[in-house]
C-alpha positions as CSV (number, residue, x, y, z in Angstrom):
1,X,4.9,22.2,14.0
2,X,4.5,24.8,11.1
3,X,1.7,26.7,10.8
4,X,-2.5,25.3,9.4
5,X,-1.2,25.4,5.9
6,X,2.2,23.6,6.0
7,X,0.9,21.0,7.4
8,X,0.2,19.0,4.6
9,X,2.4,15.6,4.0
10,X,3.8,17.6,0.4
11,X,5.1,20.2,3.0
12,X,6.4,18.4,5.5
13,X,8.5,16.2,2.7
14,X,6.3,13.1,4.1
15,X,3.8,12.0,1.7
16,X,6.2,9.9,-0.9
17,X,5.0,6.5,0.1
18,X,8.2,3.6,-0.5
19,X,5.4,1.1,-2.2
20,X,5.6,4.0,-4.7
21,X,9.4,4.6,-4.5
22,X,10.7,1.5,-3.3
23,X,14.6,3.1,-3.2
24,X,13.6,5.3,-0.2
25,X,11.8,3.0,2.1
26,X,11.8,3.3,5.0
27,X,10.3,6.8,3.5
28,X,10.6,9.5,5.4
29,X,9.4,9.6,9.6
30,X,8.2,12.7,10.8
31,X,10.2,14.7,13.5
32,X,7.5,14.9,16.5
33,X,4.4,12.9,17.0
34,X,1.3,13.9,15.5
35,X,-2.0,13.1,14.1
36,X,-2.3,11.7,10.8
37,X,-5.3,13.1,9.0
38,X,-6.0,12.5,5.4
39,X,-3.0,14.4,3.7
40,X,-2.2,16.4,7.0
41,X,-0.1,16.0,10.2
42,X,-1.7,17.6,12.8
43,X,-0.9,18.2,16.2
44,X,-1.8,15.5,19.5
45,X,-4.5,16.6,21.9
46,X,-2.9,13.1,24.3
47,X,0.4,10.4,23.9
48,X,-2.3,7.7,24.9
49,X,-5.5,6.5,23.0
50,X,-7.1,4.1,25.7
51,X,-9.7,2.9,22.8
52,X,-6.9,1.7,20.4
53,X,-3.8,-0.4,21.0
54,X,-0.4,0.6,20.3
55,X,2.1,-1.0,17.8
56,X,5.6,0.1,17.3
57,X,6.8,1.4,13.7
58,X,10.0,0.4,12.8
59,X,10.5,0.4,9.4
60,X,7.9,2.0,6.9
61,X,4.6,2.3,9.0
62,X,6.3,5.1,10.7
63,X,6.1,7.3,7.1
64,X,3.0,8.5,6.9
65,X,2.9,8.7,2.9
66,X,3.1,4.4,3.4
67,X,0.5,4.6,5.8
68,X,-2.3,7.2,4.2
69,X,-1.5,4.7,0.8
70,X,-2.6,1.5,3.1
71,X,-5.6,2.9,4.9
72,X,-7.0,4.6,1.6
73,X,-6.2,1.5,-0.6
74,X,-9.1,0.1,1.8
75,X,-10.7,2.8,2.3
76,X,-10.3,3.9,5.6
77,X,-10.3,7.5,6.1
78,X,-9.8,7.7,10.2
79,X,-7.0,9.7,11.5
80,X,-3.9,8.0,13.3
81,X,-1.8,8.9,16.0
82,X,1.8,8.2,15.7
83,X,3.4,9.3,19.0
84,X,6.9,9.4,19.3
85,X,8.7,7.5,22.3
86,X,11.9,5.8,23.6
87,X,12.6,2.4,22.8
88,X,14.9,0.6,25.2
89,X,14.7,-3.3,23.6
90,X,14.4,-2.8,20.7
91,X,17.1,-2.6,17.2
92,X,16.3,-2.3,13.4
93,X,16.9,-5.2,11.5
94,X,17.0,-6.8,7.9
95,X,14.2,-9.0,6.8
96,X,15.3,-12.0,5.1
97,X,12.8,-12.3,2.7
98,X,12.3,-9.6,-0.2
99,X,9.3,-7.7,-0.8
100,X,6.8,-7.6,-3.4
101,X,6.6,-3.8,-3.5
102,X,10.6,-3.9,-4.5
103,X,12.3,-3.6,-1.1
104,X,13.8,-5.8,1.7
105,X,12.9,-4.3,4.9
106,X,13.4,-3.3,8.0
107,X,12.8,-5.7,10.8
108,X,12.3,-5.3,14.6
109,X,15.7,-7.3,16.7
110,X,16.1,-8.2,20.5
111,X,18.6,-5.4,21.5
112,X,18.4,-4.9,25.3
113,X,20.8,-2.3,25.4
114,X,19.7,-0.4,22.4
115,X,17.8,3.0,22.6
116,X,15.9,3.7,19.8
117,X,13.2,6.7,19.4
118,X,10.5,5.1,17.1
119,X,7.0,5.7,16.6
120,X,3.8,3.9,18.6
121,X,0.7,4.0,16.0
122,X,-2.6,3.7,18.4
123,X,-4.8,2.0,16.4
124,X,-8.5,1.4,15.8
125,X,-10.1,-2.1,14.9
126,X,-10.6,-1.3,10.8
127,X,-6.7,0.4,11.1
128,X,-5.1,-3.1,13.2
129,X,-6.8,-5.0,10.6
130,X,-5.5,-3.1,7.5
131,X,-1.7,-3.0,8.8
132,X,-1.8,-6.8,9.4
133,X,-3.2,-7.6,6.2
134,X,0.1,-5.4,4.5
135,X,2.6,-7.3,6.8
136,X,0.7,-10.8,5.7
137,X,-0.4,-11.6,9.6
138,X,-3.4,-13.2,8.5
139,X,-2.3,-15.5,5.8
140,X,-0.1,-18.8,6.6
141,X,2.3,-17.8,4.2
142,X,2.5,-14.0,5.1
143,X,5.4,-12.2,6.3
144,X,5.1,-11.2,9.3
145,X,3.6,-12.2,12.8
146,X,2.2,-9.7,14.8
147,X,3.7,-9.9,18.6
148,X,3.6,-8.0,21.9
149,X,6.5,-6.9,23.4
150,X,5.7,-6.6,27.1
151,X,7.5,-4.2,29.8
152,X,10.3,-4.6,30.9
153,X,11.5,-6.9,28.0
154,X,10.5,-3.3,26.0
155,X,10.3,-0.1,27.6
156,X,8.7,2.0,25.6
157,X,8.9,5.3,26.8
158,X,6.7,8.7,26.0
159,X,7.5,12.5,26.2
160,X,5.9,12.8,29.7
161,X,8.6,10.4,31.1
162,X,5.5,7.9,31.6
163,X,5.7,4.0,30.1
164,X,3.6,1.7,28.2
165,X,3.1,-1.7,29.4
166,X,4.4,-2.6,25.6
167,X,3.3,-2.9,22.4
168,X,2.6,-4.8,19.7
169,X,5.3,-5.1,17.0
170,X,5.8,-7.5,13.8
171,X,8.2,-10.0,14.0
172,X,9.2,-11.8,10.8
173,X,8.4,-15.0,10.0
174,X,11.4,-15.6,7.6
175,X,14.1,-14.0,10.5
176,X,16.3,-11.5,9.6
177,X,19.8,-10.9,8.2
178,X,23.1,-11.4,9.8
179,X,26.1,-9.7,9.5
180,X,28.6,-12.7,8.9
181,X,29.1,-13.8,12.9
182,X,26.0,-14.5,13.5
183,X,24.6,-10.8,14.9
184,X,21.6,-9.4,12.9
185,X,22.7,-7.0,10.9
186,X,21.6,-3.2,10.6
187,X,19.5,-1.9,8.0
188,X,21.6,1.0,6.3
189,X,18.8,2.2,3.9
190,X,17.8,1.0,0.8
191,X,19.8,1.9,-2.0
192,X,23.3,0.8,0.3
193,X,21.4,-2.0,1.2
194,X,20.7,-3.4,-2.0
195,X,24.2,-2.5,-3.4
196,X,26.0,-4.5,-0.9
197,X,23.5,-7.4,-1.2
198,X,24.3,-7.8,-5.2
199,X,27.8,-7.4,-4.7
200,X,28.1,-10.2,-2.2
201,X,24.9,-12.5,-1.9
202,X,26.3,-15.2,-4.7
203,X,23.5,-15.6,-7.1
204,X,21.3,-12.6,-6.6
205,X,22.8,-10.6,-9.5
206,X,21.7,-13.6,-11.7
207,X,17.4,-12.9,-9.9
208,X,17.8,-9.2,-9.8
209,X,20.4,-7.5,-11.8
210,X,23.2,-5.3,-10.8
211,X,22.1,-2.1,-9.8
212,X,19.5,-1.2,-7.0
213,X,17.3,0.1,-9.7
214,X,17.4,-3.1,-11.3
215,X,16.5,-5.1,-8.3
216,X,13.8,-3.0,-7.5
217,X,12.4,-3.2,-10.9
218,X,12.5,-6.7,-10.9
219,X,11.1,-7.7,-7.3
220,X,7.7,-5.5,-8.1
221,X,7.0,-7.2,-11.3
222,X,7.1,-10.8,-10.0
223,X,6.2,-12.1,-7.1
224,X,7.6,-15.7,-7.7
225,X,10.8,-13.7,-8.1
226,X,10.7,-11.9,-4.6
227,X,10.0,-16.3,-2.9
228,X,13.4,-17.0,-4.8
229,X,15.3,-14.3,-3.5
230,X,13.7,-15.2,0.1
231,X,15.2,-18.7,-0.6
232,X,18.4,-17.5,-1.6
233,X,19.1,-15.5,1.6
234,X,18.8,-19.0,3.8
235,X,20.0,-21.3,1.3
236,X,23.4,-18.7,1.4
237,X,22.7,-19.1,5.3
238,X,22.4,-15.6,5.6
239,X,19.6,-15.9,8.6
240,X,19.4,-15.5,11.6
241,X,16.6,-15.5,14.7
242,X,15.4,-12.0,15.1
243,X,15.5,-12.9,19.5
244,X,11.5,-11.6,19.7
245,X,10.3,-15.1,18.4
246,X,9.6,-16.1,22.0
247,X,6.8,-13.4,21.7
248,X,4.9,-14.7,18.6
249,X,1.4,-16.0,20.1
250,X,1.3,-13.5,22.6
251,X,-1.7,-11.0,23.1
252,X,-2.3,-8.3,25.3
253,X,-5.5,-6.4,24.1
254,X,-8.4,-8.0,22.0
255,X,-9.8,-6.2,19.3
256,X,-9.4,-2.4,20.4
257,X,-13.3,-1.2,20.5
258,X,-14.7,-4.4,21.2
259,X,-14.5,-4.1,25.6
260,X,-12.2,-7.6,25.0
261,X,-9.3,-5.8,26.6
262,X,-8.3,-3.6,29.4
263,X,-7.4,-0.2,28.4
264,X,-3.5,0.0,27.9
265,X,-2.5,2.8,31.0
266,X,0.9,3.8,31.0
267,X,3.4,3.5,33.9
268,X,4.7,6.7,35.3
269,X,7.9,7.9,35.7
270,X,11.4,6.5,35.1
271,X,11.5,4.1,37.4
């Protein structure tokens, strides 16, 4: 971690937020766990937050530029810990469905082989609420569901070698992007992303343009745009099941804060 005054977002290349810059979503991730505080990322005093619950960043709540530009859009000024860990479980998908801030994203995949290292962010009650509201959890015709992903399904490993007993993740209520047999597809980044979708999704050119400039252009100006687009993708049967559906409904933990919920303890060693 560099020293008290590089430790600002600007310094650490994190704080461009991709609901600002919609060709670099996911943005950028930080290299080690820390605790984001206002414009800084400060070191972890602890891996677990026993008053919070844990959700796993895949796509652009891992960049801390996204998420300082969600909390302070509703005005929440509490620090969060991202903690870095090893996901066995767990891929990076394609949403089928394209944003209103300009970007298809990432999406969460059943992958039981696949190791990932991710982010858990160990939220408080005001911070679950504000991430669920940006991934459309609590409108019927929002994006995304929030699920838990329990262990073993998910191991979700931290540095100490310890487990969690899961965590929450968002699944997407649209499914995500196949790769022409049937298997979800990987997310490439952005700007390849969006090129190879123009070139060969018949029709999108004719919504979004030809370059991934273009398309991003066009997706943040019109939201009526973005539910075409969405429609496109399965009408070009595109789509296909994420495999975490099965997991939608679930709850672990109540509110966090609230005594609704046991604390989540993690599992020790490797075992």
């Amino acid at each position: 971690m560099p020293p008290e005054e590089d430790r600002t977002l600007r310094a650490l290349g994190l704080e461009k937020a991709p609901r600002e810059h919609p060709l670099l979503y996911p943005g950028a991730w930080p290299r080690d766990s820390g605790l984001l505080n206002g414009d800084r990322l400060l070191p972890l005093d602890r891996l677990v937050y026993e008053d919070r619950v844990p959700v796993l960043a895949v796509g652009s709540n891992a960049c801390p530029g996204q998420l300082r530009h969600k909390m302070a859009e509703s005005g929440i000024i509490t620090p969060v810990p991202m903690v870095r860990t090893r996901v066995t479980g767990v891929d990076i998908g394609v949403s089928a469905h394209v944003s209103r801030m300009g970007y298809v994203s990432n999406s969460p995949v059943r992958a039981p082989e696949t190791v990932r290292e991710l982010f858990v962010l160990w939220l408080d009650a005001r911070q679950l609420a504000v991430i669920d509201a940006s991934e459309g959890v609590p409108r019927p015709d929002g994006n995304f569901h929030r699920a838990w992903l329990p262990a073993p399904d998910v191991r979700v490993e931290l540095a100490d070698g310890s487990t969690l007993p899961g965590a929450y993740a968002y699944v997407n209520r649209h499914g995500v992007l196949h790769d022409g047999t049937g298997v979800p597809r990987g997310h490439p980044g952005q700007r390849a992303l969006l090129a190879d979708l123009l070139v060969n999704v018949p029709g999108l050119r004719e919504l979004f343009g030809v370059s991934p400039e273009e398309f991003c252009a066009r997706a943040r100006a019109d939201l009526r745009l973005c539910a075409r687009g969405t429609r496109l993708f399965a009408e070009e049967k595109l789509v296909t099941v994420c495999g975490l559906e099965r997991y939608v409904g679930s709850e672990r933990y109540g509110r966090p804060g609230t005594g609704a919920s046991s604390a989540p303890l993690p599992r020790q060693g490797r075992g």
